[in-house]
The first five atom37 places (N, CA, C, CB, O) and aatype in JSON, in Angstrom:
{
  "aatype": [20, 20, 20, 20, 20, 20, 20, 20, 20, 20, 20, 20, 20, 20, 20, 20, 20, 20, 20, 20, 20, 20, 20, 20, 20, 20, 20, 20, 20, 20, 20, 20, 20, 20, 20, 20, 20, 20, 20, 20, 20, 20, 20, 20, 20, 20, 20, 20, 20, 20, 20, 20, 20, 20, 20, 20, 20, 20, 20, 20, 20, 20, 20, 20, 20, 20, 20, 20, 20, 20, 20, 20, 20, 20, 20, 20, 20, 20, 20, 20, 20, 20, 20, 20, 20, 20, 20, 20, 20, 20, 20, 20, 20, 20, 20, 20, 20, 20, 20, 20, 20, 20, 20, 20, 20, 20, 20, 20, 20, 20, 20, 20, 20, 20, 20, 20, 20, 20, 20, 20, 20, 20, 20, 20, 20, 20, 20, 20, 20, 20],
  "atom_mask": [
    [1, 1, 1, 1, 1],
    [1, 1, 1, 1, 1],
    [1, 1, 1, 1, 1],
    [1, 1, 1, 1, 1],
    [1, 1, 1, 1, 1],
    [1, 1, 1, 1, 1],
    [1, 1, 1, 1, 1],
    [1, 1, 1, 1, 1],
    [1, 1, 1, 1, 1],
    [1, 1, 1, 1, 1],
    [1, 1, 1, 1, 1],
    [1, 1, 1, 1, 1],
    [1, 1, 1, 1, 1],
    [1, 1, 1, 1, 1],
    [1, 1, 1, 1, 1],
    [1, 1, 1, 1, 1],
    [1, 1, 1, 1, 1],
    [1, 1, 1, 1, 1],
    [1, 1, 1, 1, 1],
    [1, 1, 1, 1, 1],
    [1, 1, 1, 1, 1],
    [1, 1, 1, 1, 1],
    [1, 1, 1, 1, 1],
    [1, 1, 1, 1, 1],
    [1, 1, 1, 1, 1],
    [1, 1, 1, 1, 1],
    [1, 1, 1, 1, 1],
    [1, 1, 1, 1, 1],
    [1, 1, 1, 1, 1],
    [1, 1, 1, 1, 1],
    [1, 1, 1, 1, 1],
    [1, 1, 1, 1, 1],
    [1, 1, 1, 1, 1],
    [1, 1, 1, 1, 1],
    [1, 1, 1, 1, 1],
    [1, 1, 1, 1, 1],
    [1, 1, 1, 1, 1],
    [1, 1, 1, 1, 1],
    [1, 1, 1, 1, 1],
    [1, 1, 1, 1, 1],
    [1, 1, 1, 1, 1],
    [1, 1, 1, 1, 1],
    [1, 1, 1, 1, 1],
    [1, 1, 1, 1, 1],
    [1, 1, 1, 1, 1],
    [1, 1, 1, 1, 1],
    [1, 1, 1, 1, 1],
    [1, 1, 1, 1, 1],
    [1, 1, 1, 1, 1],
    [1, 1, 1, 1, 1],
    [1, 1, 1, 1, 1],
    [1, 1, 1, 1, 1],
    [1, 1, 1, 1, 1],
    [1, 1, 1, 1, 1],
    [1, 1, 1, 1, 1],
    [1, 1, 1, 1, 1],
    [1, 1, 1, 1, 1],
    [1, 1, 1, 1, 1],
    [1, 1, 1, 1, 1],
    [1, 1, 1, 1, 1],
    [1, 1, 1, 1, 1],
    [1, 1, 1, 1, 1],
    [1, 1, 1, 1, 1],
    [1, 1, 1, 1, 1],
    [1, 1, 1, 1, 1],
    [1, 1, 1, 1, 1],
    [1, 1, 1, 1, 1],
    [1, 1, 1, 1, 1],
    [1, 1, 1, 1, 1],
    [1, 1, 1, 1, 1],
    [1, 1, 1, 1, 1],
    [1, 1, 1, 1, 1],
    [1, 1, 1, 1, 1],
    [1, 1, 1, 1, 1],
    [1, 1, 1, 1, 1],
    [1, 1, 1, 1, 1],
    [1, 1, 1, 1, 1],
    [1, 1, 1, 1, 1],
    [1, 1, 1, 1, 1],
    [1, 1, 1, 1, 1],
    [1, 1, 1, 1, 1],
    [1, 1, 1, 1, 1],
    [1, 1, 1, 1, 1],
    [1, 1, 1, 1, 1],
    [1, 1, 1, 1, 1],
    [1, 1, 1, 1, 1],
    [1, 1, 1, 1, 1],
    [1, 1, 1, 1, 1],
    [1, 1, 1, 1, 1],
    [1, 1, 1, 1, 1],
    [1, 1, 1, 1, 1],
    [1, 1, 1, 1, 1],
    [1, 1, 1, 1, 1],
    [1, 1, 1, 1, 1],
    [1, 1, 1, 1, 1],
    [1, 1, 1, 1, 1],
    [1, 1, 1, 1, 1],
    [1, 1, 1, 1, 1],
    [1, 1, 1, 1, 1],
    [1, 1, 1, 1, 1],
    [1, 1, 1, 1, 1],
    [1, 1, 1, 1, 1],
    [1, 1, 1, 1, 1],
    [1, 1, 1, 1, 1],
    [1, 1, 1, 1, 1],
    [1, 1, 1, 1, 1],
    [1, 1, 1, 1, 1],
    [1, 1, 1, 1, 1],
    [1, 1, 1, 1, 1],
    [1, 1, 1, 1, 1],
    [1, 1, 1, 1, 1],
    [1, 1, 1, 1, 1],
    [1, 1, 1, 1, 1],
    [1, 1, 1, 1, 1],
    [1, 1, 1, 1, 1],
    [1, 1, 1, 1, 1],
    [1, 1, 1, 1, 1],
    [1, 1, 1, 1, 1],
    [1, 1, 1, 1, 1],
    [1, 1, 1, 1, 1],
    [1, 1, 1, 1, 1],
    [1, 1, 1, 1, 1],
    [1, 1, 1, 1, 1],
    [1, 1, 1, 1, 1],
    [1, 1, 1, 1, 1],
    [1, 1, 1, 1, 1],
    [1, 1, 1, 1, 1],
    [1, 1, 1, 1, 1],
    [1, 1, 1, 1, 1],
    [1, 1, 1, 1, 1]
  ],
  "atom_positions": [
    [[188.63, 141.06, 37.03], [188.95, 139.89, 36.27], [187.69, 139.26, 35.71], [189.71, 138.89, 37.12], [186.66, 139.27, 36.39]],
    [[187.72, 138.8, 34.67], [186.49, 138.17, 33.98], [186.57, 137.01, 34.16], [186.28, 138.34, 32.63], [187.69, 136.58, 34.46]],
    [[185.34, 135.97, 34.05], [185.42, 134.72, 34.78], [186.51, 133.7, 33.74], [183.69, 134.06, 35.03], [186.66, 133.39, 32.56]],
    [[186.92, 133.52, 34.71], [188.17, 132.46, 33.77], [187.69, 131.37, 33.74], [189.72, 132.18, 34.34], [187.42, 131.03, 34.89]],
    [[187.43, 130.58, 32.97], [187.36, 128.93, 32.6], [188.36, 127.73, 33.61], [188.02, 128.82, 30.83], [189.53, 127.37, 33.76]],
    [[187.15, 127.5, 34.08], [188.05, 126.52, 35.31], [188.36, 125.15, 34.56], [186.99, 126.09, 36.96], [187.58, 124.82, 33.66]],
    [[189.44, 124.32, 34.86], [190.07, 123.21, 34.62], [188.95, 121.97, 34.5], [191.15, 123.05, 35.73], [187.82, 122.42, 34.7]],
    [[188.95, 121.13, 34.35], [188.0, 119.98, 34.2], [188.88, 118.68, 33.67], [186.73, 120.39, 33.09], [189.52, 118.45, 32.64]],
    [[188.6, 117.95, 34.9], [189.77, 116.88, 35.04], [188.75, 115.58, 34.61], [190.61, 116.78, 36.86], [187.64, 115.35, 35.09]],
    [[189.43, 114.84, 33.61], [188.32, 113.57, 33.81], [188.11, 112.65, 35.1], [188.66, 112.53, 32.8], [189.15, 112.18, 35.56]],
    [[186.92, 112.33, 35.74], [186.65, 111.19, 36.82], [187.78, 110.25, 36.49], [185.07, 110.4, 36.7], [188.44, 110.18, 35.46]],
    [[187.86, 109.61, 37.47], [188.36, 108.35, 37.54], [187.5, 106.9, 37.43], [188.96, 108.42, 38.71], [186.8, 106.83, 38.44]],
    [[187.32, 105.88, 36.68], [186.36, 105.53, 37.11], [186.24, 104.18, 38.18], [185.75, 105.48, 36.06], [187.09, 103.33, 38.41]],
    [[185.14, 104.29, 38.63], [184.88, 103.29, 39.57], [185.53, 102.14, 39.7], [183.82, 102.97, 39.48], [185.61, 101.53, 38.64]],
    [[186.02, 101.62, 40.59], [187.17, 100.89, 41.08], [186.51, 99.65, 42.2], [188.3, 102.09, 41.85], [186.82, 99.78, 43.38]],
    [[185.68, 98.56, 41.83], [184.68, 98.08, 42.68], [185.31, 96.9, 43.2], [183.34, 97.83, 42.02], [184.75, 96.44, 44.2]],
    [[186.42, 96.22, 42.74], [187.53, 95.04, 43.44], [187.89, 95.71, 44.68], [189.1, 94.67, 42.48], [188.03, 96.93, 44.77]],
    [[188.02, 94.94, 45.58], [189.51, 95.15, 46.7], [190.52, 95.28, 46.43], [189.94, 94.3, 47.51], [191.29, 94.65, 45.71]],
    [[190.64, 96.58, 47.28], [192.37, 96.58, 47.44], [192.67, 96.06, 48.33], [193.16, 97.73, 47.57], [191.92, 96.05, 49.31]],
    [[193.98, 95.39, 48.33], [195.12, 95.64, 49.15], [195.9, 96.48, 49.35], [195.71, 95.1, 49.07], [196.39, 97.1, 48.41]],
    [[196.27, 96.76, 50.8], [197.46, 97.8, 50.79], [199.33, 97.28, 50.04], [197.58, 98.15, 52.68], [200.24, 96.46, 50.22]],
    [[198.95, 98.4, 49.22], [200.84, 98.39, 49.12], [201.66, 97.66, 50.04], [201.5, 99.83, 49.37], [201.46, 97.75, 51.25]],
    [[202.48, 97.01, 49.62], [203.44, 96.24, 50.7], [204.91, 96.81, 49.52], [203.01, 93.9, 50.98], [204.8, 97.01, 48.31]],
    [[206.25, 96.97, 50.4], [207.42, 96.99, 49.65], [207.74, 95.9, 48.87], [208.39, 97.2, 50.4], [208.27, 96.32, 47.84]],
    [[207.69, 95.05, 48.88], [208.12, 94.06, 48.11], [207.09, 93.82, 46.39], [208.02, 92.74, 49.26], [207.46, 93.24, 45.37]],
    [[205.98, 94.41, 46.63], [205.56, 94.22, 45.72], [205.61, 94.86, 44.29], [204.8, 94.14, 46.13], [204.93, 94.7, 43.28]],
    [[206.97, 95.87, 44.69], [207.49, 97.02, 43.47], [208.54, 96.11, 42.77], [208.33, 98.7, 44.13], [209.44, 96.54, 42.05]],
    [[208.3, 94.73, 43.09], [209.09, 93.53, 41.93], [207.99, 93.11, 41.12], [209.85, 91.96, 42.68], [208.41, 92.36, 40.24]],
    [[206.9, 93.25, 41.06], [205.72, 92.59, 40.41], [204.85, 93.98, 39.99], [204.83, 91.41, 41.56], [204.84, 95.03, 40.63]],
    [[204.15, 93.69, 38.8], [202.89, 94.58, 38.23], [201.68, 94.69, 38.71], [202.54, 94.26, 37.1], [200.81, 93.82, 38.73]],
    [[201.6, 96.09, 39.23], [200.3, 97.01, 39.69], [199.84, 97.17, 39.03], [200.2, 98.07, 40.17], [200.16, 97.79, 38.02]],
    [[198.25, 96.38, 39.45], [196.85, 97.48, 38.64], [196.86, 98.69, 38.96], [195.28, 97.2, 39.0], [196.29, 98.82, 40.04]],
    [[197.34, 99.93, 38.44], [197.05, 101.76, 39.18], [195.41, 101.73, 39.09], [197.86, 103.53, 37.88], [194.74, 101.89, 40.12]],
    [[194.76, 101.51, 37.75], [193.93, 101.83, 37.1], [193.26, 100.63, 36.81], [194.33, 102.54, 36.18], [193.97, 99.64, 36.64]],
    [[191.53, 100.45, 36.68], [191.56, 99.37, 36.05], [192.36, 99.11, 34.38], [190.19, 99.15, 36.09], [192.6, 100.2, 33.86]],
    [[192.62, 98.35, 33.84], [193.17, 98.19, 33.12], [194.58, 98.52, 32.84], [192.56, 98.42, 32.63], [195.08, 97.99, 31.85]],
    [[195.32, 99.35, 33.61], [196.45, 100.06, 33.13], [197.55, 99.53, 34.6], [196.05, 102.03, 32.86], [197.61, 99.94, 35.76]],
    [[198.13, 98.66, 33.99], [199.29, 98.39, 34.82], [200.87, 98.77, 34.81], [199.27, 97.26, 34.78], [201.51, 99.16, 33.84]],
    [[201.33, 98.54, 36.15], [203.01, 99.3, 35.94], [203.27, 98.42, 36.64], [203.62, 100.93, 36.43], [202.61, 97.75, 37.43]],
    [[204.61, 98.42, 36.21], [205.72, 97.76, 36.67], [207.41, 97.29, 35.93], [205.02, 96.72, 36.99], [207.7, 97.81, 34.86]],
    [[208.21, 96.52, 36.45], [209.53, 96.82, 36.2], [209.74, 95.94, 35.04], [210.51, 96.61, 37.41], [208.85, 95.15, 34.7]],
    [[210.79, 96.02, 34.45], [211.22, 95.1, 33.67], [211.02, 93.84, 33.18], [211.88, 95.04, 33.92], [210.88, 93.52, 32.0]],
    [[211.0, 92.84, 34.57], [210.65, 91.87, 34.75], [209.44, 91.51, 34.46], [210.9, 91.71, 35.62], [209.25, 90.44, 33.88]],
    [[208.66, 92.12, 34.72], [207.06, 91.84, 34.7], [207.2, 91.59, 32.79], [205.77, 93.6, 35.46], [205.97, 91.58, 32.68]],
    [[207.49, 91.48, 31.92], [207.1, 91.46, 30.77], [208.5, 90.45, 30.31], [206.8, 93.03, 30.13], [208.81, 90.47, 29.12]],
    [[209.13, 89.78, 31.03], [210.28, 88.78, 30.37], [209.5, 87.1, 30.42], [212.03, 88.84, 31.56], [208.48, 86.66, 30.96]],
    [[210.61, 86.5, 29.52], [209.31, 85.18, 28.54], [208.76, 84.8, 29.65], [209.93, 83.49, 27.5], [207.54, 84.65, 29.54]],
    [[209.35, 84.5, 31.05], [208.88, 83.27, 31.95], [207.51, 84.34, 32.46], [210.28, 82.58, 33.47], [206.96, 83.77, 33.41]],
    [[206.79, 85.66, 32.17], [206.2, 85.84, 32.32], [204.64, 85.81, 31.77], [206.76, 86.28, 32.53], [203.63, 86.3, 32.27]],
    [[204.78, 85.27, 30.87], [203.45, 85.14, 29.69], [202.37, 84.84, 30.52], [203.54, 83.85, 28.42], [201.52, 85.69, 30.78]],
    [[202.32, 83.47, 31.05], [201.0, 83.2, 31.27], [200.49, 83.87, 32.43], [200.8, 81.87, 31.37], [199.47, 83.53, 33.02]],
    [[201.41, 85.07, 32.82], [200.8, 86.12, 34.06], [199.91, 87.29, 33.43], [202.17, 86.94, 34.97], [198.9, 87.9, 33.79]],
    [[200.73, 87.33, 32.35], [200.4, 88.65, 31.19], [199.29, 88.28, 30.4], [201.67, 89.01, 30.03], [198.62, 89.17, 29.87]],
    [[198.82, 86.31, 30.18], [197.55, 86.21, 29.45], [196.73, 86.31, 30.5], [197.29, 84.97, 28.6], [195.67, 86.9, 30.28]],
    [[196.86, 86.03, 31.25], [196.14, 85.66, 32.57], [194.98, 86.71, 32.97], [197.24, 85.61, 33.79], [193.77, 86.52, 32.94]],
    [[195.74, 87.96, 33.39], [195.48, 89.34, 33.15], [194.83, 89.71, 32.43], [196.22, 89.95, 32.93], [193.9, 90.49, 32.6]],
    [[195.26, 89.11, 31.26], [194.23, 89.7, 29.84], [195.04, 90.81, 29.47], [192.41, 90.32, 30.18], [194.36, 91.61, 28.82]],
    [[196.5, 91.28, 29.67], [197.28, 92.31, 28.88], [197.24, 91.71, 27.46], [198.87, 92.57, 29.45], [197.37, 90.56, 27.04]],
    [[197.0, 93.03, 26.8], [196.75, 93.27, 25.05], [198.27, 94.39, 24.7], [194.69, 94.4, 24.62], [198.91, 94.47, 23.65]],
    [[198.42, 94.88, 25.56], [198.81, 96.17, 24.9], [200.38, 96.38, 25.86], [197.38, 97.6, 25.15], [200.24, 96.05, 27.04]],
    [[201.49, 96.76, 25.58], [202.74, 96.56, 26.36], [203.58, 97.83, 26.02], [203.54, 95.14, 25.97], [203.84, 97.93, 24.82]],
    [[204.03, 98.77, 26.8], [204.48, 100.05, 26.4], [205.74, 99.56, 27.5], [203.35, 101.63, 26.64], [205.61, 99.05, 28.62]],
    [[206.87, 99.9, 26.82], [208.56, 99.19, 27.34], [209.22, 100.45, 27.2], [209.48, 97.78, 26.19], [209.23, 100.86, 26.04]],
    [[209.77, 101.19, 28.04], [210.17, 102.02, 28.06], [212.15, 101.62, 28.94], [208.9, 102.9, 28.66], [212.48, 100.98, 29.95]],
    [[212.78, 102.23, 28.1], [214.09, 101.6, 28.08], [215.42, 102.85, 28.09], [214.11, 100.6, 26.61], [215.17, 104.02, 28.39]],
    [[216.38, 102.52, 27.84], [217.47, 103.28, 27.47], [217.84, 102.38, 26.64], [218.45, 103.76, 28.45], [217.65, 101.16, 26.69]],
    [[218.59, 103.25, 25.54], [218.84, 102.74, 24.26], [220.06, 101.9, 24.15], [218.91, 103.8, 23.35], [220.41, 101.32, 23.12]],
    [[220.77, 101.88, 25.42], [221.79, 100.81, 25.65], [221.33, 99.8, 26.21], [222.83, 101.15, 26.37], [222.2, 99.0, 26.54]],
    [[219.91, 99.41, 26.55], [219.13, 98.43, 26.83], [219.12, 97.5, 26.04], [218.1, 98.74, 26.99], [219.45, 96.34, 26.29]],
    [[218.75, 97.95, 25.02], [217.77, 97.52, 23.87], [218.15, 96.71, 23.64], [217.49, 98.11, 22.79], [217.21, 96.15, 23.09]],
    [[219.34, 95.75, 23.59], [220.03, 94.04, 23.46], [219.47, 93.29, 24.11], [221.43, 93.69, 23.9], [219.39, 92.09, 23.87]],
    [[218.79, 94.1, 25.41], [218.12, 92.66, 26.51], [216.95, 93.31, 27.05], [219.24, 92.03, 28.08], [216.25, 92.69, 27.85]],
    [[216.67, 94.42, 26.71], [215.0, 94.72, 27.6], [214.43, 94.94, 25.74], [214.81, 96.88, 29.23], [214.81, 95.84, 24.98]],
    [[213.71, 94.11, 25.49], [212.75, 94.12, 24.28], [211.62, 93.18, 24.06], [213.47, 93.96, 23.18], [211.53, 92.13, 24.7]],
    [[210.77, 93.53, 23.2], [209.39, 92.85, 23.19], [209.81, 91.43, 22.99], [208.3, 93.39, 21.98], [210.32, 90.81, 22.05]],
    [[209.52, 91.2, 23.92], [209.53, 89.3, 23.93], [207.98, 89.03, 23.37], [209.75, 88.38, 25.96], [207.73, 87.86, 23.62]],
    [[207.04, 89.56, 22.81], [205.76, 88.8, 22.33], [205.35, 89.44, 21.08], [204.53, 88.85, 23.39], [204.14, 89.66, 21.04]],
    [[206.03, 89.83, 20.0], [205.18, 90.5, 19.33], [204.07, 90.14, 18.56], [205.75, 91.04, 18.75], [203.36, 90.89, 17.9]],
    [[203.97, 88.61, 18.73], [203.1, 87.98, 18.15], [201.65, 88.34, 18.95], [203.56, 86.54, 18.09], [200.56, 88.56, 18.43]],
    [[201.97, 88.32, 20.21], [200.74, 88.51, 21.15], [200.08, 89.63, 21.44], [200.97, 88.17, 22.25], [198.85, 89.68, 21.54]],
    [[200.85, 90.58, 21.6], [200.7, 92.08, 22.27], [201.07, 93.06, 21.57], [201.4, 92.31, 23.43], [202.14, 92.83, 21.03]],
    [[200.57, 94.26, 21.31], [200.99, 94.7, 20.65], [201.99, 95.84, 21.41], [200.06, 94.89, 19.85], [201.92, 95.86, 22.64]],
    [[202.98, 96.85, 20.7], [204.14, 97.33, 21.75], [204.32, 98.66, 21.31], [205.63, 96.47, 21.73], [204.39, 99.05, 20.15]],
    [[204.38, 99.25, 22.25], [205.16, 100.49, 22.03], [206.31, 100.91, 22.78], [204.39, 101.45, 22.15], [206.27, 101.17, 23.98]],
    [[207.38, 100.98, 22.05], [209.14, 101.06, 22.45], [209.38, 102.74, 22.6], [210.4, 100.3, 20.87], [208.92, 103.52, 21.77]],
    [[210.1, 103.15, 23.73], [210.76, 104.1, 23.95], [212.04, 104.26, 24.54], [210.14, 104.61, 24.41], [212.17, 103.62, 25.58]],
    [[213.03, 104.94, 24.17], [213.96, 104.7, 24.28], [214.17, 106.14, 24.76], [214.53, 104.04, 23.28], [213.86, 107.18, 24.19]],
    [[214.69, 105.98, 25.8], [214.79, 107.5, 26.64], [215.69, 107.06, 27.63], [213.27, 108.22, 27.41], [215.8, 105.97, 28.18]],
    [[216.58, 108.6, 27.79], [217.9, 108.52, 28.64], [217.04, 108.47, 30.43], [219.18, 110.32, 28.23], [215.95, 108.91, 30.8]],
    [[218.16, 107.73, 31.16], [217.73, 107.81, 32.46], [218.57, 108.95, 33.06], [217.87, 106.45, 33.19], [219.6, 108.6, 33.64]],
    [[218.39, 109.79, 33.03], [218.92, 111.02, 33.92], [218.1, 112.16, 33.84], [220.32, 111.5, 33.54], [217.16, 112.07, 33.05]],
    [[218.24, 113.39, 34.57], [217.45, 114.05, 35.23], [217.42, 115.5, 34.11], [218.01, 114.18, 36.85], [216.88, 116.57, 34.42]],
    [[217.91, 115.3, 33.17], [217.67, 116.5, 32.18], [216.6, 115.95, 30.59], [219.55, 117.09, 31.65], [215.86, 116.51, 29.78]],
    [[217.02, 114.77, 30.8], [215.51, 113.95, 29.36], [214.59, 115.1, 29.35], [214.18, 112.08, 30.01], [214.45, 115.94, 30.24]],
    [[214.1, 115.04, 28.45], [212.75, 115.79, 28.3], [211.57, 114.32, 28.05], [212.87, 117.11, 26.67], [211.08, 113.76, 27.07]],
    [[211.52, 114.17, 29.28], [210.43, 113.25, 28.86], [208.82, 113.7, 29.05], [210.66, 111.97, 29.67], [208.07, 112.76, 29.31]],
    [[208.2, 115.05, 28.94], [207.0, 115.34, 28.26], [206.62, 114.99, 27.24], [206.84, 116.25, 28.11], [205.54, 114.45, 27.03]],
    [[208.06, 115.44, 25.9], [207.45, 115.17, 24.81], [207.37, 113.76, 24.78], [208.04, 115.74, 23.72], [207.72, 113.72, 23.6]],
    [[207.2, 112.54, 25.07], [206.98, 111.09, 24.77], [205.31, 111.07, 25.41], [208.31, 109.91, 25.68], [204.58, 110.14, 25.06]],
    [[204.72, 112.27, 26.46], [203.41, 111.06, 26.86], [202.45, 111.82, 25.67], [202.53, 111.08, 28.98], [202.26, 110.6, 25.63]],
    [[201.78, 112.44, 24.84], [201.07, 112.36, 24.03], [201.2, 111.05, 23.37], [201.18, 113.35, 23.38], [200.25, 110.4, 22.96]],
    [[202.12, 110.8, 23.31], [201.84, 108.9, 22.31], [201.8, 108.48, 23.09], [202.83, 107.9, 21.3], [200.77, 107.81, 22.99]],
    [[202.33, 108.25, 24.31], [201.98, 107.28, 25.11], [200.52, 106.76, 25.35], [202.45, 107.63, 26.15], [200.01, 105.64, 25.26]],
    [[199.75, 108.77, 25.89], [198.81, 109.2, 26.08], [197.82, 108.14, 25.0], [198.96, 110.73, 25.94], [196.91, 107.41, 25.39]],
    [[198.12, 108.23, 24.08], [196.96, 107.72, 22.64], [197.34, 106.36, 22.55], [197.2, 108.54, 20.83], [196.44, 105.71, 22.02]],
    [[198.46, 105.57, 22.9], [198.44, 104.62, 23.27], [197.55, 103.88, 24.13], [199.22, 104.66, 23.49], [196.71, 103.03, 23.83]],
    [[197.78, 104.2, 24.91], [197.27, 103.76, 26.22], [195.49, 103.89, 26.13], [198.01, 104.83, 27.52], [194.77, 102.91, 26.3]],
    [[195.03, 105.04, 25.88], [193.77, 105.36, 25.49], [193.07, 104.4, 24.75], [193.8, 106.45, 24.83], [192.08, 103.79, 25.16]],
    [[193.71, 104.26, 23.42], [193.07, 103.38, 22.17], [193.28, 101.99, 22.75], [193.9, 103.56, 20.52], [192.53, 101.16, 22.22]],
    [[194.17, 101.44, 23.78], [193.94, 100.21, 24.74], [192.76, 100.2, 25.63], [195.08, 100.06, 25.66], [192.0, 99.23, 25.67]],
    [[192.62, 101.04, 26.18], [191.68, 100.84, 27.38], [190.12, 100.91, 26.54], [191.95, 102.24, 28.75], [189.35, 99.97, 26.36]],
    [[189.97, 102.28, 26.11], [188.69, 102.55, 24.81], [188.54, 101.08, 23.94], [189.31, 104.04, 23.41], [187.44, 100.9, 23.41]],
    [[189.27, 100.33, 23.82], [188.78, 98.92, 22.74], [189.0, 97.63, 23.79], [190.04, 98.66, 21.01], [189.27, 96.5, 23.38]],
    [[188.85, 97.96, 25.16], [188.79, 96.76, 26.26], [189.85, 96.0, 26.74], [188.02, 95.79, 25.85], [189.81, 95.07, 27.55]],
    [[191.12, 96.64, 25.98], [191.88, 95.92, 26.17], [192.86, 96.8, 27.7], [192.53, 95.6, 24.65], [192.63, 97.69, 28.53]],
    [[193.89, 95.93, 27.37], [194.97, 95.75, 28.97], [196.31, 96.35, 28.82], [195.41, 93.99, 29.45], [197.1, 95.61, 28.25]],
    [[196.85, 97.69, 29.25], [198.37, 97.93, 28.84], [199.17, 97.35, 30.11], [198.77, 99.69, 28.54], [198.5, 96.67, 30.89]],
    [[200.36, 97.53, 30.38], [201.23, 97.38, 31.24], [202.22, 97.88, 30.67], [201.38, 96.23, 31.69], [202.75, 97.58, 29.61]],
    [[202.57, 99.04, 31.76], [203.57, 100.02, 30.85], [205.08, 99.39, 31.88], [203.07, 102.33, 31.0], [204.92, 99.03, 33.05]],
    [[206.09, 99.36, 31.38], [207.36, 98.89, 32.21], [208.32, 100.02, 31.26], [207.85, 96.84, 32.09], [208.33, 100.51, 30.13]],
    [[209.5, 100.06, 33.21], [210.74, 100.44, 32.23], [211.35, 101.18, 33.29], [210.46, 101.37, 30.71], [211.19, 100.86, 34.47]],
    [[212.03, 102.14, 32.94], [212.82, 103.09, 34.06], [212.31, 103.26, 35.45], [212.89, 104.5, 33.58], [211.16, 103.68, 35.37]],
    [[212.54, 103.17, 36.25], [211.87, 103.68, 37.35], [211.38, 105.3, 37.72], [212.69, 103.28, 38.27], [210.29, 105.7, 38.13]],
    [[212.44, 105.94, 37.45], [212.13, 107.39, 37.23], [211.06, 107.78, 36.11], [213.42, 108.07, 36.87], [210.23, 108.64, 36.4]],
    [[211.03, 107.28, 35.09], [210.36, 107.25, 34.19], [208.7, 106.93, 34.72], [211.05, 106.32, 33.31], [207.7, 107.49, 34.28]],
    [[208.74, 106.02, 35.61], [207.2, 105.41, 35.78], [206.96, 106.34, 36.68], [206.87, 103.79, 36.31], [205.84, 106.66, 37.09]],
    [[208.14, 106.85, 37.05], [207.07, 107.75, 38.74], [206.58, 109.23, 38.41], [208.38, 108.15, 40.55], [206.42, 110.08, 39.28]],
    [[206.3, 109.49, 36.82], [205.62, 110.46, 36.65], [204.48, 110.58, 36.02], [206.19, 111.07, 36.3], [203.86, 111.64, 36.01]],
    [[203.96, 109.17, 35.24], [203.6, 109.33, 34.27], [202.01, 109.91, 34.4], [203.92, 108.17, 33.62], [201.18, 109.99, 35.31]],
    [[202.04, 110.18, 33.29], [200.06, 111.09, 33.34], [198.92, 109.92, 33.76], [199.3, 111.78, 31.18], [197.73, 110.22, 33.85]]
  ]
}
């Protein structure tokens, strides 16, 4: 075999705040994973939430939904934040690969210009993402 080209994963980078440990209850409220890149449910991005979301310093809001949602899970700020909407089935045959390249460049062109995403939405949906 000839030498094959090994994988090359980007670092993570340095993470110099405290953590806390995970507690259950706190999968009602938005996680820093990353600096800058937060998750969490629905809630975390409805009006009575703003001054948590300026607070933070979120710029950037990726809402990920089912399309029978879309009457009541939607950008409540578009004046503030800017959004990216997906509308994807919750069940176990979606093809949801093809959605993270945009996500992917989403999220990127947030963090690369200083700013803050917080991605919300399905639960299944969040527990894969890249």
């Amino acid at each position: 075999m000839e030498d094959e080209p090994k994988l090359q994963f980007p670092s993570l980078p340095d993470y110099k705040e405290e953590t806390l440990d995970w507690a259950y209850p706190m999968r009602r409220e938005m996680q820093e994973i990353l600096p800058g890149l937060f998750l969490g449910p629905y809630s975390a991005a409805m009006k009575s939430k703003l001054p948590v979301l300026e607070k933070l310093g979120i710029t950037h809001i990726v809402c990920v939904r089912q399309d029978i949602e879309a009457n009541f899970i939607k950008p409540n700020f578009p004046q503030k934040f800017r959004y990216l909407v997906f509308d994807i089935a919750d069940n176990p045959v979606e093809n949801i690969i093809r959605y993270f390249p945009r996500m992917k460049e989403f999220i990127d062109g947030c963090l690369q210009n200083g700013g803050k995403v917080l991605v919300h939405g399905n639960e299944g949906f969040l527990e894969v993402l890249p």
